[in-house]
C-alpha positions in Angstrom: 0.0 0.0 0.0 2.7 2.3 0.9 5.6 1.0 -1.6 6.9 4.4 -1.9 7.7 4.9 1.5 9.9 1.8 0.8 11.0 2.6 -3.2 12.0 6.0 -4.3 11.8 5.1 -7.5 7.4 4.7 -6.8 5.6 8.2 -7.4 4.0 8.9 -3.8 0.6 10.7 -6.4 -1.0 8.7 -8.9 -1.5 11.9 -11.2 0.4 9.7 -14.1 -2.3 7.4 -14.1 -5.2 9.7 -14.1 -3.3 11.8 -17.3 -3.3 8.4 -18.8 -6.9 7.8 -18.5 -7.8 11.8 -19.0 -8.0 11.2 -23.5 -9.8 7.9 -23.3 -12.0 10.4 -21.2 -12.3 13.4 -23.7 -12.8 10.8 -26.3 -15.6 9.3 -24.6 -17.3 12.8 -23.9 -17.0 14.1 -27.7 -18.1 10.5 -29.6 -20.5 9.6 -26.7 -19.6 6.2 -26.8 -17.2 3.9 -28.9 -19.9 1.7 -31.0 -18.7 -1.6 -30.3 -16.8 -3.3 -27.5 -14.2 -4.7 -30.1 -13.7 -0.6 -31.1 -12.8 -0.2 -27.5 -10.7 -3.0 -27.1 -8.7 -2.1 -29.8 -8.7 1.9 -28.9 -7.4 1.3 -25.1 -5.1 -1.8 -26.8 -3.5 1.2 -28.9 -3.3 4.2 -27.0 -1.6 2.2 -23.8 1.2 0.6 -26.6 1.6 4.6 -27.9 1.4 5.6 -24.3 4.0 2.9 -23.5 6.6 3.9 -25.8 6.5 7.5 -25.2 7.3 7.1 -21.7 10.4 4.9 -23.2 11.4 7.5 -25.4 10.3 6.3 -28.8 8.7 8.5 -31.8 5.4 7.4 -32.3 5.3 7.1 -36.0 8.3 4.9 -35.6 6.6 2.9 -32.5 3.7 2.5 -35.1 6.2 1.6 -37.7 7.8 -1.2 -35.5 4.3 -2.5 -34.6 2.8 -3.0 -37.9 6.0 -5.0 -39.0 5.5 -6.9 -35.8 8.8 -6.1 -33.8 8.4 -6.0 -30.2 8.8 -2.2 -28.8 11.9 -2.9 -26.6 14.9 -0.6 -25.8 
Protein backbone atom coordinates (compact mmCIF):
# COMPACT_ATOMS: atom_id res chain seq x y z
CA UNK A 1 0.00 0.00 0.00
CA UNK A 2 2.71 2.34 0.91
CA UNK A 3 5.61 0.97 -1.58
CA UNK A 4 6.95 4.43 -1.87
CA UNK A 5 7.69 4.87 1.51
CA UNK A 6 9.93 1.84 0.79
CA UNK A 7 10.95 2.64 -3.18
CA UNK A 8 12.04 5.98 -4.25
CA UNK A 9 11.75 5.14 -7.48
CA UNK A 10 7.39 4.73 -6.83
CA UNK A 11 5.59 8.21 -7.38
CA UNK A 12 4.03 8.85 -3.76
CA UNK A 13 0.61 10.68 -6.38
CA UNK A 14 -1.03 8.65 -8.90
CA UNK A 15 -1.46 11.87 -11.25
CA UNK A 16 0.37 9.68 -14.07
CA UNK A 17 -2.31 7.38 -14.06
CA UNK A 18 -5.23 9.74 -14.14
CA UNK A 19 -3.30 11.81 -17.28
CA UNK A 20 -3.27 8.41 -18.77
CA UNK A 21 -6.95 7.82 -18.47
CA UNK A 22 -7.80 11.78 -18.97
CA UNK A 23 -7.97 11.23 -23.48
CA UNK A 24 -9.78 7.92 -23.32
CA UNK A 25 -12.04 10.42 -21.17
CA UNK A 26 -12.32 13.36 -23.68
CA UNK A 27 -12.75 10.82 -26.29
CA UNK A 28 -15.56 9.25 -24.56
CA UNK A 29 -17.28 12.76 -23.89
CA UNK A 30 -16.95 14.06 -27.71
CA UNK A 31 -18.13 10.51 -29.60
CA UNK A 32 -20.50 9.59 -26.75
CA UNK A 33 -19.58 6.23 -26.83
CA UNK A 34 -17.23 3.88 -28.93
CA UNK A 35 -19.93 1.75 -30.98
CA UNK A 36 -18.71 -1.64 -30.35
CA UNK A 37 -16.83 -3.32 -27.49
CA UNK A 38 -14.21 -4.73 -30.09
CA UNK A 39 -13.67 -0.59 -31.15
CA UNK A 40 -12.77 -0.21 -27.47
CA UNK A 41 -10.66 -2.98 -27.12
CA UNK A 42 -8.72 -2.11 -29.79
CA UNK A 43 -8.69 1.93 -28.88
CA UNK A 44 -7.39 1.30 -25.14
CA UNK A 45 -5.13 -1.82 -26.82
CA UNK A 46 -3.52 1.23 -28.88
CA UNK A 47 -3.32 4.19 -27.01
CA UNK A 48 -1.61 2.15 -23.77
CA UNK A 49 1.19 0.65 -26.65
CA UNK A 50 1.56 4.65 -27.92
CA UNK A 51 1.35 5.57 -24.27
CA UNK A 52 4.00 2.90 -23.52
CA UNK A 53 6.55 3.89 -25.76
CA UNK A 54 6.46 7.51 -25.18
CA UNK A 55 7.29 7.09 -21.74
CA UNK A 56 10.43 4.93 -23.21
CA UNK A 57 11.37 7.53 -25.42
CA UNK A 58 10.34 6.35 -28.82
CA UNK A 59 8.75 8.51 -31.75
CA UNK A 60 5.36 7.42 -32.27
CA UNK A 61 5.32 7.14 -35.98
CA UNK A 62 8.26 4.88 -35.60
CA UNK A 63 6.56 2.89 -32.50
CA UNK A 64 3.70 2.49 -35.10
CA UNK A 65 6.15 1.64 -37.68
CA UNK A 66 7.79 -1.22 -35.51
CA UNK A 67 4.32 -2.49 -34.58
CA UNK A 68 2.76 -3.00 -37.93
CA UNK A 69 5.97 -4.98 -38.99
CA UNK A 70 5.46 -6.85 -35.79
CA UNK A 71 8.78 -6.06 -33.80
CA UNK A 72 8.43 -5.98 -30.16
CA UNK A 73 8.80 -2.19 -28.78
CA UNK A 74 11.95 -2.86 -26.58
CA UNK A 75 14.86 -0.61 -25.83
Amino acid sequence: MLLFAKDPLVPFTNNRGERDLRMSKVKQKVSGCFRSVEYAHAYCRITSYLQTMAYKGANPMIAIQMALAGEIGGE
